[in-house]
C-alpha positions as CSV (number, residue, x, y, z in Angstrom):
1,X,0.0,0.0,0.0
2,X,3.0,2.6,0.1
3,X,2.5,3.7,-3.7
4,X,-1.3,4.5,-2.5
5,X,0.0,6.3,0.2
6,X,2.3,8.6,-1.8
7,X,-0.6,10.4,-3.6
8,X,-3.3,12.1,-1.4
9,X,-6.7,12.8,-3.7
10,X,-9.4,15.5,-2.4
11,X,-12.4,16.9,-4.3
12,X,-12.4,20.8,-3.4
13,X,-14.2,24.6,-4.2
14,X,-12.0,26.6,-5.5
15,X,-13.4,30.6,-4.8
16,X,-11.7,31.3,-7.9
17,X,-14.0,29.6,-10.3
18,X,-16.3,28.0,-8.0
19,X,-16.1,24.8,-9.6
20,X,-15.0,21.1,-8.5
21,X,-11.3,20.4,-8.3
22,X,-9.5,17.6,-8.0
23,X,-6.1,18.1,-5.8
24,X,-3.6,15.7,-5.0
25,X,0.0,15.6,-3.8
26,X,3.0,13.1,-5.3
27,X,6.7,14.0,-4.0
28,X,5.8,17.0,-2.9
29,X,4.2,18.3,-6.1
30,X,0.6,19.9,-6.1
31,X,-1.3,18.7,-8.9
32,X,-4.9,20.3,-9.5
33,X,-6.9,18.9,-12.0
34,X,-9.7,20.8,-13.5
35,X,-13.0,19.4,-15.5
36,X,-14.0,21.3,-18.3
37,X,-16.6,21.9,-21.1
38,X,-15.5,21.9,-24.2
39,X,-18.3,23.7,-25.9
40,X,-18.4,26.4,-22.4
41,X,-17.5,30.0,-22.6
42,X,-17.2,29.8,-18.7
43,X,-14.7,26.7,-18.6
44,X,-12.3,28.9,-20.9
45,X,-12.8,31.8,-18.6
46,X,-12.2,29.7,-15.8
47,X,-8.9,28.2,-16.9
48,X,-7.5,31.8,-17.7
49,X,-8.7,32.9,-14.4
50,X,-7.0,30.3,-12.6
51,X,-3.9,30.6,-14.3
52,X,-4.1,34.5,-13.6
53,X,-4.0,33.5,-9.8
54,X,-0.5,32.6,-10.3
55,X,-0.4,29.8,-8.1
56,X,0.6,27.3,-10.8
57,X,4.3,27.3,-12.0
58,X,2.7,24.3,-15.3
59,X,0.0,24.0,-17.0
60,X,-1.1,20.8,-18.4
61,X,-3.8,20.4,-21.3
62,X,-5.9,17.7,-22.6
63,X,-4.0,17.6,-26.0
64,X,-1.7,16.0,-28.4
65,X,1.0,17.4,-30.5
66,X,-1.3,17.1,-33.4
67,X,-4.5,18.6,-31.6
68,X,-2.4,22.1,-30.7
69,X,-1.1,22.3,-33.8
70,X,-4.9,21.9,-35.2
71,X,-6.4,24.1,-32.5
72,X,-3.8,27.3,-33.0
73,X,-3.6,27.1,-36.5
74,X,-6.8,25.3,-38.0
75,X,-6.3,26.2,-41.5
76,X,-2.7,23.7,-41.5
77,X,-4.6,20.8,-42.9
78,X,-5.0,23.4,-46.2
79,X,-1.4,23.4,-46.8
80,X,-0.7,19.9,-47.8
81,X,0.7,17.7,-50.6
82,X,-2.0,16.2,-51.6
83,X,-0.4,13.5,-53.5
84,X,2.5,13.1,-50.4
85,X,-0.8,12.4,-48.3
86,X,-2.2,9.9,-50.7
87,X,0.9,7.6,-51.6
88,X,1.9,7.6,-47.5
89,X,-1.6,6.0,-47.0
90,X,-3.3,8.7,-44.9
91,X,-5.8,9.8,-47.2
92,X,-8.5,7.9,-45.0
93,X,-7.1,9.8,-41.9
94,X,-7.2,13.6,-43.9
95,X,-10.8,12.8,-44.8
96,X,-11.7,11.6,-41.6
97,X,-9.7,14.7,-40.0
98,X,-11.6,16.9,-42.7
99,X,-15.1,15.5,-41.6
100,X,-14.2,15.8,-38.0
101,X,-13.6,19.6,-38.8
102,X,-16.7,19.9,-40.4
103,X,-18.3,18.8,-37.7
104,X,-17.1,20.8,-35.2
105,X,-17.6,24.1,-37.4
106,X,-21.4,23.3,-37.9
107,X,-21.3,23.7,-33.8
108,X,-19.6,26.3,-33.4
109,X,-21.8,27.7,-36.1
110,X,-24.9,26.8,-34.8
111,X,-23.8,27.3,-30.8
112,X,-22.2,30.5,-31.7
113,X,-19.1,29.5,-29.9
114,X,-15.1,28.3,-30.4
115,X,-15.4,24.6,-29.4
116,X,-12.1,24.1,-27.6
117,X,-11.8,27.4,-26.5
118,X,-10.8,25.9,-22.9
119,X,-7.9,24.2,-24.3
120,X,-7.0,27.2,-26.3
121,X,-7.3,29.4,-23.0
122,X,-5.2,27.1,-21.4
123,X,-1.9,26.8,-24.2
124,X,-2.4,30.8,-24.6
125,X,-2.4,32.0,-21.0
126,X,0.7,29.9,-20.5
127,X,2.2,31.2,-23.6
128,X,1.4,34.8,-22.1
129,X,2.5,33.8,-18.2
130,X,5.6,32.3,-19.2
131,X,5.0,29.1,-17.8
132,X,5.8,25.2,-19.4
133,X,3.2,24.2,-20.9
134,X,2.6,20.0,-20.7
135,X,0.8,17.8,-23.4
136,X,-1.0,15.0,-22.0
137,X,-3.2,13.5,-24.3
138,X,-2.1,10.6,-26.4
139,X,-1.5,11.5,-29.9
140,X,-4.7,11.4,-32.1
141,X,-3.5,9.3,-35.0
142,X,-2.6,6.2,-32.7
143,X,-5.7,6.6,-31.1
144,X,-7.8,6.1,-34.3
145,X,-5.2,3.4,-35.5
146,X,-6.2,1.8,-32.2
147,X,-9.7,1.8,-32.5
148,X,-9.7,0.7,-36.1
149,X,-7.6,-2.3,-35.2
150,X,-9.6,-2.9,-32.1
151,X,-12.8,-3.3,-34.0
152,X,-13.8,-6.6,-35.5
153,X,-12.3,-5.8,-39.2
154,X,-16.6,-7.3,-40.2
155,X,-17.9,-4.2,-38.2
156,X,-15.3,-1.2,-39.5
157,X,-17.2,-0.4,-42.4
158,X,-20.0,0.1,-40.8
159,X,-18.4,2.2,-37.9
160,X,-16.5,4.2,-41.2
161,X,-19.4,4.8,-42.8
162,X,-21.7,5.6,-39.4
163,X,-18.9,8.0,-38.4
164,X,-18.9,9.9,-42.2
165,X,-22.3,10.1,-42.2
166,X,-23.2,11.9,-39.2
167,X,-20.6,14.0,-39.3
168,X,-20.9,15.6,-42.6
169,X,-24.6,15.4,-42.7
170,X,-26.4,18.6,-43.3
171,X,-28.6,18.5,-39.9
172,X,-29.3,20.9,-36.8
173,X,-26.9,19.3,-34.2
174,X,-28.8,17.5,-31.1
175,X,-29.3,18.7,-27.5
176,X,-28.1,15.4,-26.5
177,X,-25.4,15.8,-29.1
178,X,-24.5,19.5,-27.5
179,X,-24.9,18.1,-23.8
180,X,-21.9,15.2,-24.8
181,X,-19.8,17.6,-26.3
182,X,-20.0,19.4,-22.6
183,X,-18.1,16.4,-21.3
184,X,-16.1,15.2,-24.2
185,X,-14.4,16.4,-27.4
186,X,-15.4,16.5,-30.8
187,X,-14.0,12.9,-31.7
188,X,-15.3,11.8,-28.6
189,X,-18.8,13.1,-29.4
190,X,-18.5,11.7,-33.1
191,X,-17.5,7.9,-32.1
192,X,-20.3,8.7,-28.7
193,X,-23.2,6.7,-30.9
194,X,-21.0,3.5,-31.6
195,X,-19.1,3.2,-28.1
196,X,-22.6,3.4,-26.5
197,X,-23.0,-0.3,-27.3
198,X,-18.6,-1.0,-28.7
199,X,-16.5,-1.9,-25.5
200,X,-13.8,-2.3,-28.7
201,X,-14.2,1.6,-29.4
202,X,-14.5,3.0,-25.5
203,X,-11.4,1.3,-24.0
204,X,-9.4,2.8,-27.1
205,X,-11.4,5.9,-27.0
206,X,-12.0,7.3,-23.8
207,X,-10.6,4.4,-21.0
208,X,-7.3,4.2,-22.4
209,X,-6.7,8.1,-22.8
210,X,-7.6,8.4,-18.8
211,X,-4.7,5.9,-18.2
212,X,-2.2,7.3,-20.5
213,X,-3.2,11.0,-19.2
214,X,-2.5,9.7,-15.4
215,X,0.8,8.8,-16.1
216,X,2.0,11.4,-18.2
217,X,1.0,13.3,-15.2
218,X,2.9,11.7,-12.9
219,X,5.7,11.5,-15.2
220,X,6.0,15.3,-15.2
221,X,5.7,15.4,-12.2
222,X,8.2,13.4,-11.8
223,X,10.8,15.3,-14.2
224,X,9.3,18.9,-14.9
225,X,10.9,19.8,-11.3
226,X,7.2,22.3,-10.9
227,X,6.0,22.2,-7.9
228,X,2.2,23.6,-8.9
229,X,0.7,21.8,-12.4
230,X,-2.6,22.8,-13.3
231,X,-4.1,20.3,-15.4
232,X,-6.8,20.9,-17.7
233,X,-9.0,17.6,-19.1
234,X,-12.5,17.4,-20.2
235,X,-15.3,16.4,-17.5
236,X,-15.6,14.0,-19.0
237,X,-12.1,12.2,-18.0
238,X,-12.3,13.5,-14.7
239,X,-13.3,10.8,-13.2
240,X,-11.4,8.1,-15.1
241,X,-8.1,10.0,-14.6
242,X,-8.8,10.6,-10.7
243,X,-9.2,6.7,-11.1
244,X,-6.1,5.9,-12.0
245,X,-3.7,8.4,-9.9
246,X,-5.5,6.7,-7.1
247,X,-4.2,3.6,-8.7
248,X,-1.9,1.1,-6.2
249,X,-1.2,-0.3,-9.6
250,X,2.9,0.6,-10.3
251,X,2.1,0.3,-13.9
252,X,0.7,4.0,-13.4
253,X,2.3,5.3,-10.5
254,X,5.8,3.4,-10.6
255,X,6.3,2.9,-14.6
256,X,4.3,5.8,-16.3
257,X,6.8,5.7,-18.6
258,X,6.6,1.9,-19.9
259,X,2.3,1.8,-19.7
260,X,3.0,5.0,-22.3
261,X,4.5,3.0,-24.1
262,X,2.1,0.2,-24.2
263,X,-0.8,2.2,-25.0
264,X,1.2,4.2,-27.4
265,X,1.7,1.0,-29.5
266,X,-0.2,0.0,-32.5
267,X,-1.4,-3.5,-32.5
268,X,-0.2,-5.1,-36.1
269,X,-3.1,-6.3,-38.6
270,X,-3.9,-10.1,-38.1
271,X,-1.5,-12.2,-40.1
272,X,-4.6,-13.1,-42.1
273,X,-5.5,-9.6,-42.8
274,X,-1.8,-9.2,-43.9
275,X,-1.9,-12.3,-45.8
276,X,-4.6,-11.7,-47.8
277,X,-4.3,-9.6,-50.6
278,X,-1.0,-12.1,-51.3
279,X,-3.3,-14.9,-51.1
280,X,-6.0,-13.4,-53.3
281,X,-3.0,-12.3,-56.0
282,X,-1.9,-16.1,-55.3
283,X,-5.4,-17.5,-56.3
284,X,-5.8,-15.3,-59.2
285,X,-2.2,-16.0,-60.5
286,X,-3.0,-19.8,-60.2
287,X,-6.3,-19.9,-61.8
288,X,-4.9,-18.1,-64.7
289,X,-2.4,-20.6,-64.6
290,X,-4.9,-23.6,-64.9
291,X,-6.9,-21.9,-66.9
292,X,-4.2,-21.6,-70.0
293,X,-2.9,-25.0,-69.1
294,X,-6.8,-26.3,-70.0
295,X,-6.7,-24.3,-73.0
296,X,-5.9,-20.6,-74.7
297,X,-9.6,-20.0,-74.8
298,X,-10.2,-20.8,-71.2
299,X,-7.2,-18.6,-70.0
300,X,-7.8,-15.7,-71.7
301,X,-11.6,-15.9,-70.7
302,X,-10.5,-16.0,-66.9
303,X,-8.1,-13.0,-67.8
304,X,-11.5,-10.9,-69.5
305,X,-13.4,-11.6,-66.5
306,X,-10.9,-10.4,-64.4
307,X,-10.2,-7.5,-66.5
308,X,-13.9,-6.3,-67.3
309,X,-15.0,-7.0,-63.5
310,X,-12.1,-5.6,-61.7
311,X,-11.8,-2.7,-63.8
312,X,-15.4,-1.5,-64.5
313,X,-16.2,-1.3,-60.7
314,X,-13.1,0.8,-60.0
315,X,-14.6,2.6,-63.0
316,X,-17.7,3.1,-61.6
317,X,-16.5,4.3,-58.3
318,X,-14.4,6.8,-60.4
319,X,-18.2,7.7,-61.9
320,X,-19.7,7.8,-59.2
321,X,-16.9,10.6,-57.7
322,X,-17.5,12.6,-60.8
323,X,-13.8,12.3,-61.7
324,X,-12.7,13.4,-65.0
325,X,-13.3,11.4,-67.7
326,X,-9.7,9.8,-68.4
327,X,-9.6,9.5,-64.5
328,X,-12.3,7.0,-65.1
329,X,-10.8,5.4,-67.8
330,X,-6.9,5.1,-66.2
331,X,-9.4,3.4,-63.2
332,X,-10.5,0.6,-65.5
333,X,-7.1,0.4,-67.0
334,X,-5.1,0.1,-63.8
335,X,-7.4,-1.6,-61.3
336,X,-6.9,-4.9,-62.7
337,X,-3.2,-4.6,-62.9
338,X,-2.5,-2.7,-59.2
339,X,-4.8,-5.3,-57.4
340,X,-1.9,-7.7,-59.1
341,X,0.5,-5.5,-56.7
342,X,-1.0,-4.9,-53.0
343,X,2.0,-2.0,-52.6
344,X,-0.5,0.0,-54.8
345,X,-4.1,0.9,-55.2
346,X,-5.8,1.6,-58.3
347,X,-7.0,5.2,-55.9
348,X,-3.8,6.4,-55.8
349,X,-3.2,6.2,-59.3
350,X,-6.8,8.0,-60.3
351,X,-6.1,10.8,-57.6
352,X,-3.1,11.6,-59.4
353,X,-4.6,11.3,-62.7
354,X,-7.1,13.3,-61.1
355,X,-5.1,16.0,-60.1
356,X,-3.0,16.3,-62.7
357,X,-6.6,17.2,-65.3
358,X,-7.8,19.3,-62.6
359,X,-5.3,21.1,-60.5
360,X,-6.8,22.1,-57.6
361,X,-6.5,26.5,-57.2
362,X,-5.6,28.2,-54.4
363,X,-9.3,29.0,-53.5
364,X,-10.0,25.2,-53.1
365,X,-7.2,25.0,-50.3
366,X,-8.9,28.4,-48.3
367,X,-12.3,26.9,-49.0
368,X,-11.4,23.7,-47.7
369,X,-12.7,23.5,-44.1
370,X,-15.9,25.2,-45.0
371,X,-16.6,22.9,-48.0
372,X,-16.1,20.3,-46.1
373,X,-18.6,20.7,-43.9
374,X,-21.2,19.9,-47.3
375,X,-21.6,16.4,-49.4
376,X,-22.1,18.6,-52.4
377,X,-18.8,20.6,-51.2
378,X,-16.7,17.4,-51.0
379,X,-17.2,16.8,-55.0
380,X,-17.3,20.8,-55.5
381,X,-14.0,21.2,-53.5
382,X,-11.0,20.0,-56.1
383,X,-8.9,19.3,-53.6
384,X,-11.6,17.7,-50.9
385,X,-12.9,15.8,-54.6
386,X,-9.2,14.4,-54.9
387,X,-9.7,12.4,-52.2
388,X,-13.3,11.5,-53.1
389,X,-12.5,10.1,-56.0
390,X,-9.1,8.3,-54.6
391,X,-11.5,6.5,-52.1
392,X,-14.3,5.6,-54.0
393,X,-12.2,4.1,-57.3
394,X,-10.3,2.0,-54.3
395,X,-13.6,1.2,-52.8
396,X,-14.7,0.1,-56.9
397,X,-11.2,-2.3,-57.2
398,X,-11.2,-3.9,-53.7
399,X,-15.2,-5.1,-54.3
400,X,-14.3,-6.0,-58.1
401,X,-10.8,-8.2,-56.5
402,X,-13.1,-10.1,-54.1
403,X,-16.1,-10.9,-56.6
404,X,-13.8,-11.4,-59.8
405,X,-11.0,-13.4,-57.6
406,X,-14.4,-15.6,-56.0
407,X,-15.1,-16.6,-59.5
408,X,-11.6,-17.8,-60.8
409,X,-11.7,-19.5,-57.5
410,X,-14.4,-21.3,-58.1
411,X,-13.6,-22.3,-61.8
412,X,-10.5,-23.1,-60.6
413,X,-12.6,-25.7,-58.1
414,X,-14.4,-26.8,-60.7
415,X,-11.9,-28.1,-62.8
């Protein structure tokens, strides 16, 4: 029981703000930890008042590398390489990141108000007092990488397609919606529908980001040499992070450093999942094989069916995105020939044949966040329309793969 005897926790008033606080003492280090709302003019004028107490020599914040960058300069995701962002494989992240914005701006639209202004109150009275300023959060990319790998790969589609719905839907947003956004952030709020009933999505989502902001807590404590951090999470987390700094657990108190690290890692794709896009190009490969070995005419039949069904449905996805005429055509051409080769997707190859017909101008990149917050402005948008047409002519060749490569399978079954 000594490591639960090293940190006293206390709920208090503070006159200051008037407000719960949660206080607690580790080394002789004062740690106060403040629940805010994230869509609350009060909660931002409460972390600036606090801080204008002086009494805190840190401030810590509810954020990521990533997440201040976004929140102090939210017109960076408008200065990318669009191409860069497609061949690295984060085109799925930008458009989830540009939805997620979308979102976001239809509330602060509709509230009248800067979601996040608490955490902006927080980086920018620090800035202005001088004083260290401490990231907490895990960063957001591994904390969608692990949600996607921590949901059944048979239920991320629908989760994908839930999340892009209801985020770039043109609709009023909810009082419930608004009252969840109070205790949690915008991804929070977003992913709020599916971890309701998804223990895979919550522990990744909102569990795991109480643990890892514990011990990065502890951890500056433990090296910042401060003797006063004010930490600033949503109300939501308040609990769960009280939780665990009350832990007798050393893998939060004793080893913040190594349960970081754990929660910081990526679990790799299933060996099957890896596997299978060699497996498919194996079947395929083989049935063309058999199928020449049977006879010309039998071969080269497999080969049209391949052709015709892989390449018009990556076609049509290219049609359906409104992409530019030869875009479609370079789909049916190189869908059947990149699903050969699973280090390449017939959507990166139409996103630059894409962008290379249609350039997208300067006004698409200022219009970006605001068109995004439309369907009819993510086709309207060249360079939110790039990534349209990269994911549905990838979409168009993945389903034309597994229907075309189930046929040669079972012809090659039949024989």
């Amino acid at each position: 029981m000594q490591l639960a005897q090293e940190i006293d926790l206390d709920v208090v008033m503070d006159p200051v703000c008037n407000e719960p606080l949660v206080q607690f003492e580790h080394d002789g280090i004062s740690i106060t930890i403040l629940g805010t709302a994230h869509v609350s003019r009060s909660s931002a004028e409460t972390v600036k008042s606090l801080i204008d107490t002086d009494r805190y020599d840190a401030v810590a914040l509810e954020l990521c590398e990533n997440r201040l960058h976004g929140l102090m300069d939210p017109d960076a995701i408008t200065k990318m390489d669009i191409m860069q962002v497609v061949r690295n494989g984060k085109g799925p992240m930008v458009m989830a990141s540009l939805a997620l914005g979308a979102f976001q701006k239809r509330i602060a639209d509709q509230l009248d108000i800067e979601v996040g202004a608490d955490m902006r109150a927080g980086a920018e009275s620090a800035e202005a007092k001088g004083l260290p300023l401490m990231l907490i959060d895990r960063d957001i990319g591994i904390t969608m990488k692990r949600i996607y790998r921590n949901v059944p790969w048979f239920k991320r589609v629908k989760v994908l397609a839930g999340l892009l719905a209801s985020v770039i839907a043109r609709r009023t947003v909810s009082k419930e919606e608004v009252e969840r956004l109070k205790e949690g952030d915008v991804l929070e709020s977003t992913f709020n529908q599916f971890a309701e009933q998804s223990a895979e999505i919550y522990a990744p989502l909102v569990d795991e980001r109480d643990q890892f902001m514990a011990s990065r807590l502890i951890e500056e404590a433990k090296q910042s040499g401060c003797k006063n951090i004010l930490a600033v999470v949503g109300a939501g987390h308040l609990k769960g992070v009280q939780t665990y700094m009350n832990s007798d657990s050393e893998k939060y108190i004793s080893e913040p450093e190594q349960r970081q690290q754990q929660l910081n890692t990526v679990p790799p794709a299933g060996n099957l999942l890896k596997l299978l896009p060699w497996i498919i190009v194996a079947v395929i490969m083989t049935g063309f094989a058999i199928g020449f070995s049977q006879g010309s005419d039998i071969g080269w039949s497999m080969v049209q069916q391949w052709v015709v069904i892989n390449g018009t449905l990556a076609a049509f996805g290219a049609l359906i995105a409104l992409a530019h005429p030869i875009t479609i055509l370079s789909a049916f051409v190189a869908a059947p020939l990149t699903s050969l080769n699973p280090t390449i997707s017939a959507g990166v190859v139409s996103a630059a044949v894409e962008t290379f017909f249609r350039k997208p101008r300067v006004g698409d990149f200022s219009r970006l966040r605001d068109d995004a917050s439309s369907i009819g402005g993510w086709w309207r948008n060249r360079v939110a329309h790039t990534f349209v047409v990269f994911f549905m002519t990838g979409l168009g060749s993945v389903i034309g793969t597994y229907i075309a490569g189930y046929q040669i399978f079972e012809a090659i079954t039949a024989v």
